[in-house]
C-alpha positions as CSV (number, residue, x, y, z in Angstrom):
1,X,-23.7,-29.3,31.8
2,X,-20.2,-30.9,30.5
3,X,-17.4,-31.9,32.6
4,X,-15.6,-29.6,30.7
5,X,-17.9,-26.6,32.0
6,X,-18.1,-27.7,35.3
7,X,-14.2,-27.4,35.7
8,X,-14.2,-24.1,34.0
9,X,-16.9,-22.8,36.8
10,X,-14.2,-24.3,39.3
11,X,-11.7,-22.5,38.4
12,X,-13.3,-19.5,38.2
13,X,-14.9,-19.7,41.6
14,X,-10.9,-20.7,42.7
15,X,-9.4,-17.7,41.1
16,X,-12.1,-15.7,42.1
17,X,-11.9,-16.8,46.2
18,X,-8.2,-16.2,45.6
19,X,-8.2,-12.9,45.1
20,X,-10.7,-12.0,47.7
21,X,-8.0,-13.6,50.1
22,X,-5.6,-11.4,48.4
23,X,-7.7,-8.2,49.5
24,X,-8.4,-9.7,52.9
25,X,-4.2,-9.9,53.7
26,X,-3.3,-7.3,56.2
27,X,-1.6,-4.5,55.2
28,X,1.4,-5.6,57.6
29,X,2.6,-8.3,55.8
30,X,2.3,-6.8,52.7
31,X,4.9,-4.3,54.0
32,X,7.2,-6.9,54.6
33,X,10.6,-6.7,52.6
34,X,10.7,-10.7,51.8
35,X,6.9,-10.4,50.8
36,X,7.9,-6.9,48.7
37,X,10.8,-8.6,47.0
38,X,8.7,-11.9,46.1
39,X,6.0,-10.3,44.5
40,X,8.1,-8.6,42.7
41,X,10.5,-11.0,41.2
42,X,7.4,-14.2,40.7
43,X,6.1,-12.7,37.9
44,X,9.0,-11.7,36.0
45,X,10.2,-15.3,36.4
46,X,7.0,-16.7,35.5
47,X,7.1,-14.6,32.2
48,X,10.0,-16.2,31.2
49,X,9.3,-19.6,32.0
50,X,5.9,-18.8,29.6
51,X,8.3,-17.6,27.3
52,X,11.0,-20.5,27.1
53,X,8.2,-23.0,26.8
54,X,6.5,-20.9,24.0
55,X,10.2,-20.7,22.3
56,X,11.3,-24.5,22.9
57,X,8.0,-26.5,23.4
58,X,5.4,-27.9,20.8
59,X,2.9,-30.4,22.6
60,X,5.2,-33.1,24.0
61,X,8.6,-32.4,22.4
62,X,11.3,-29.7,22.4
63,X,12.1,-28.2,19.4
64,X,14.3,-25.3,18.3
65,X,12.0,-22.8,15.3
66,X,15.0,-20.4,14.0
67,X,12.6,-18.1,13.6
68,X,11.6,-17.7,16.8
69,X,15.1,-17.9,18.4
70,X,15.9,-15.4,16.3
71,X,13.3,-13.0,17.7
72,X,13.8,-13.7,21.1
73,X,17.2,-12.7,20.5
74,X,15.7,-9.5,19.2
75,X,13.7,-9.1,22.2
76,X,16.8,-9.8,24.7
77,X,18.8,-7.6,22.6
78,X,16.0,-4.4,23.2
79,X,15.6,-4.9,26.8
80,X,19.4,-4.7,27.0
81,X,19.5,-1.6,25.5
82,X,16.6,-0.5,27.3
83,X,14.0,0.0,24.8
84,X,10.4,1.0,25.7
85,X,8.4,-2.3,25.6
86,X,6.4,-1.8,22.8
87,X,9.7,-1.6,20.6
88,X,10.9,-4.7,22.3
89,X,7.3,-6.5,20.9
90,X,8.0,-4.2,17.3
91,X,12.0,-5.9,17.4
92,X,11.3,-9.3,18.0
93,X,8.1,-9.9,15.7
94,X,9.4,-7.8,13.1
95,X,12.8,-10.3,13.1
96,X,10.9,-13.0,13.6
97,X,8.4,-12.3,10.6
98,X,11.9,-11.8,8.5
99,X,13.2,-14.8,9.0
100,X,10.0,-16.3,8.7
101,X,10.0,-14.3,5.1
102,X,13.6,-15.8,4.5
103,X,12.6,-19.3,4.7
104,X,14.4,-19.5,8.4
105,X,11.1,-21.1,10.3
């Protein structure tokens, strides 16, 4: 067995014990406001950190694709307006595919 497959077995046993400690957390301090509001807001922030680095980064560099700019804008644009989310995915790959098509990225 390679070190790579050893860490992937780690990490599943890790995410794996962590959310058995999830379902082991009692029930008050899940109620909690603090601990309502948190786990509320941490995953919208971490989906747009994954999206800035996906829309900036490539490897070790920052870098600014038009083409991609130009479909977050799309995307930013529909949630605005408060479009279902499958129209925000439809807006913002569609713009980005036609700037893509106009020589833009």
């Amino acid at each position: 067995m390679t070190a790579t497959w050893i860490a992937v077995l780690a990490t599943a046993a890790g995410c794996y014990a962590l959310k058995l400690d999830g379902l082991t957390v009692p029930q008050s301090l899940l109620n909690h406001p603090l601990a309502r509001r948190f786990a509320e807001l941490v995953p919208v922030a971490l989906l747009a950190a994954l999206a800035a680095v996906q829309t900036f980064a490539s490897g070790q560099s920052l870098h600014a694709d038009p083409a991609q700019l130009a479909g977050m804008g799309a995307a930013v644009a529909a949630l605005l307006a408060r479009a279902p989310f499958l129209a925000v995915i439809v807006a913002a790959a569609g713009t980005a595919a036609a700037a893509r098509a106009l020589g833009l990225g």
